[in-house]
Structures are given as C-alpha cells and as structure tokens.
C-alpha positions in Angstrom: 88.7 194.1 228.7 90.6 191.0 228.9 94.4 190.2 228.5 93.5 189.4 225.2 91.9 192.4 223.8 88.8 190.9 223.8 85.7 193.6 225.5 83.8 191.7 227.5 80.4 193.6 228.5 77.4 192.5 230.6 73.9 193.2 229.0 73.7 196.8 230.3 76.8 197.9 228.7 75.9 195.8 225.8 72.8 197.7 225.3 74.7 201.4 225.7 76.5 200.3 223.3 74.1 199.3 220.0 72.1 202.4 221.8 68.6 200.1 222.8 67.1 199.1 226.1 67.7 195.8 228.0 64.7 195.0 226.8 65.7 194.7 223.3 69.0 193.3 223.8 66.7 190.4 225.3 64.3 190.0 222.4 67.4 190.2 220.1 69.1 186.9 221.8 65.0 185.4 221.9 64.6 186.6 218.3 68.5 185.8 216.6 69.4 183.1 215.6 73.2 181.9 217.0 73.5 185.6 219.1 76.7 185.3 220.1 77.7 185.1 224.0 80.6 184.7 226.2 78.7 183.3 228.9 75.2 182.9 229.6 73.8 184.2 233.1 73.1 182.2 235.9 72.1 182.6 239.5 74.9 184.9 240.9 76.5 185.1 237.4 75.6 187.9 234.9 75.1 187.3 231.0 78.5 188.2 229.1 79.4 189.1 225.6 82.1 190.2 223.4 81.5 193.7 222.4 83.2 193.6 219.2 81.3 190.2 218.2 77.8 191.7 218.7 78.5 194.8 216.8 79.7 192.4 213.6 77.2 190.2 214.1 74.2 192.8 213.9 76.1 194.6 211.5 75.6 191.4 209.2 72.1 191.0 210.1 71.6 194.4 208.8 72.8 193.8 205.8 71.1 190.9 205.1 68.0 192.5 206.0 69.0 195.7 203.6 70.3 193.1 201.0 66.2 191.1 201.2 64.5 194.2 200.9 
C-alpha cells in the first residue's frame, strides 16, 4: 500500500484477488478496453495496478454485461 492509501498489487496478487489465474488477468487487459494500470511491466519491472480500480472497473463491466443481456 502506498502513503496514499492507494493498494498497489502486481498481477499475481491481482489475480488472488478477482479469484482467476494469471492467465486471465492477461486476456482481461488483451480483451478490455482501457484496463486500468499503474504501470505496465518491463524488463526488470513487474506490471502494477491499483487494486481498488480493477475491482470497480470489472464491477462495471459486469454490469454492463448484466444490463445487455
């Protein structure tokens, strides 16, 4: 966590949290449009992301996907 509040998570812990594989947490940033990050990954840098972002971001996805069918 950061000085801000703000829980920053690398893709591992990312995908603990919205309980999926790696895997998916990749074909979710291929697949969504605008996925938000903190920082992409780089050669000696890993991906970043702001826990609370994610979870409100699929949240909304969700919804619009509830809200279409």
């Amino acid at each position: 966590m950061s000085s801000d509040g703000v829980t920053v998570v690398n893709k591992r812990e990312l995908a603990k949290l919205l309980v999926v594989s790696v895997v998916t947490v990749n074909a979710f940033m291929d697949r969504l449009d605008n996925f938000p990050v903190v920082q992409p990954g780089t050669n000696g840098k890993v991906w970043q992301f702001d826990a609370a972002t994610v979870k409100v971001f699929m949240a909304a996805r969700e919804a619009e996907k509830q809200q279409a069918e």
